[in-house]
C-alpha positions as CSV (number, residue, x, y, z in Angstrom):
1,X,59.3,26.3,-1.9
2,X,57.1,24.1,-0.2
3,X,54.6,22.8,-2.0
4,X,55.4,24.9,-4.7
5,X,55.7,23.7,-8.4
6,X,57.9,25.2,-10.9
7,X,58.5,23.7,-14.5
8,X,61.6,22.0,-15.1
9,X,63.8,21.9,-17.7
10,X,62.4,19.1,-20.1
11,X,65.0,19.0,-23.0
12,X,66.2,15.6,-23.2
13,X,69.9,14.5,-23.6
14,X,68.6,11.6,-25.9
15,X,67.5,10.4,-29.0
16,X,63.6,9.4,-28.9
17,X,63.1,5.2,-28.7
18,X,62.1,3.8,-31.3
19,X,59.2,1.5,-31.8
20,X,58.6,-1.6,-34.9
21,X,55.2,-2.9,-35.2
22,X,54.3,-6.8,-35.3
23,X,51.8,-8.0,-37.6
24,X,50.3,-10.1,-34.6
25,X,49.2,-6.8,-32.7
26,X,53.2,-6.7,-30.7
27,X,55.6,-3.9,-31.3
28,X,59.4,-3.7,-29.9
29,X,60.7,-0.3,-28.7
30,X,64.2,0.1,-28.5
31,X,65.5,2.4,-25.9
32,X,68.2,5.6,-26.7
33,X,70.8,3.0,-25.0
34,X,69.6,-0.1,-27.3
35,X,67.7,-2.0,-24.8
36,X,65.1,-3.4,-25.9
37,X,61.5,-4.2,-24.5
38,X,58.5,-6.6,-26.2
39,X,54.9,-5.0,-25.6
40,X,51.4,-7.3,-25.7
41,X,48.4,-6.5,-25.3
42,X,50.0,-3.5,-23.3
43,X,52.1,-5.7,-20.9
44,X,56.2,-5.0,-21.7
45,X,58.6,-8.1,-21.8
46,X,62.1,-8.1,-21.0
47,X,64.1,-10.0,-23.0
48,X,65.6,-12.7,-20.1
49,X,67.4,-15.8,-22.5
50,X,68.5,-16.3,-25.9
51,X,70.0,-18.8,-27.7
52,X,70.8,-19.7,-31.7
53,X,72.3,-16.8,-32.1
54,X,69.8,-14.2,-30.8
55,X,67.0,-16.5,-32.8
56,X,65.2,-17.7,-30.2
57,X,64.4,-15.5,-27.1
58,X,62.6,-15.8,-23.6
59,X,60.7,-12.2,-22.7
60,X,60.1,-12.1,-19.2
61,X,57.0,-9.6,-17.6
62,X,59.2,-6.1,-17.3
63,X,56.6,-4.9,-14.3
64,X,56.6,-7.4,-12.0
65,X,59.0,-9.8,-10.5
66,X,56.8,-12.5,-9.3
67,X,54.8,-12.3,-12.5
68,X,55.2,-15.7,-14.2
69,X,53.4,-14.3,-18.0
70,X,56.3,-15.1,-20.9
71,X,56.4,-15.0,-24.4
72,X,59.0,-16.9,-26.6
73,X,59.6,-15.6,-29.7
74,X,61.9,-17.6,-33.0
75,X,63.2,-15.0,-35.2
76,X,61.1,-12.3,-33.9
77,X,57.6,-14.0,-34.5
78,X,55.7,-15.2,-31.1
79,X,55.5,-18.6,-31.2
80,X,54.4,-19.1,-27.5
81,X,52.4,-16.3,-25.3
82,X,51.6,-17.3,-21.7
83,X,49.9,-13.8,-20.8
84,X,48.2,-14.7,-17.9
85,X,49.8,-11.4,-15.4
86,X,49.4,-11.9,-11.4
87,X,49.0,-8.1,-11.6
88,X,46.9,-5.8,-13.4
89,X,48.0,-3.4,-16.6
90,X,50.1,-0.9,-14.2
91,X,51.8,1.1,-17.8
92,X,50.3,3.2,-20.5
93,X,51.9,1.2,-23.8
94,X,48.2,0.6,-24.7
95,X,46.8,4.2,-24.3
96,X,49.6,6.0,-26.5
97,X,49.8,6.6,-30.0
98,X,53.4,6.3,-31.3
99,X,55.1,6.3,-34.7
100,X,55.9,3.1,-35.8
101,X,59.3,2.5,-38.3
């Protein structure tokens, strides 16, 4: 079959993420397995440290490695946003329209 496309089977084994809007313009999705991801301005964050008790958390840039843009966030509000990327917008969060819990 080379070169050949044929349509796959696209029924997924999961339940859809979820995804909770922030009043500052940021929304969480939480995957089918519970992970969760921070998205601004289109950029996702991973979340890398917490402390307090889950209060205080360091997101880390979830697309590249070397990318030094963070975000800290005390009890879920953004309190400090370095979004300066070393890489352009490489995702699609920003071009989708999702439904929001």
């Amino acid at each position: 079959m080379d070169g050949v496309f044929t349509r796959g089977d696209l029924t997924h084994i999961h339940a859809a993420p979820s995804y909770i809007r922030g009043n500052d313009g940021s929304w969480v999705k939480t995957s089918s397995r519970g992970t969760r991801q921070l998205v601004v301005n289109g950029h996702p964050f991973i979340c890398r440290s917490y402390c307090l008790n889950h209060i205080k958390k360091t997101w880390k840039c979830a697309s590249s490695s070397d990318c030094t843009a963070k975000v800290h966030t005390l009890e879920d509000k953004i309190v400090i946003l370095n979004n300066d990327h070393s890489h352009p917008l490489n995702n699609s969060y920003g071009q989708h329209k999702f439904t929001f819990s």
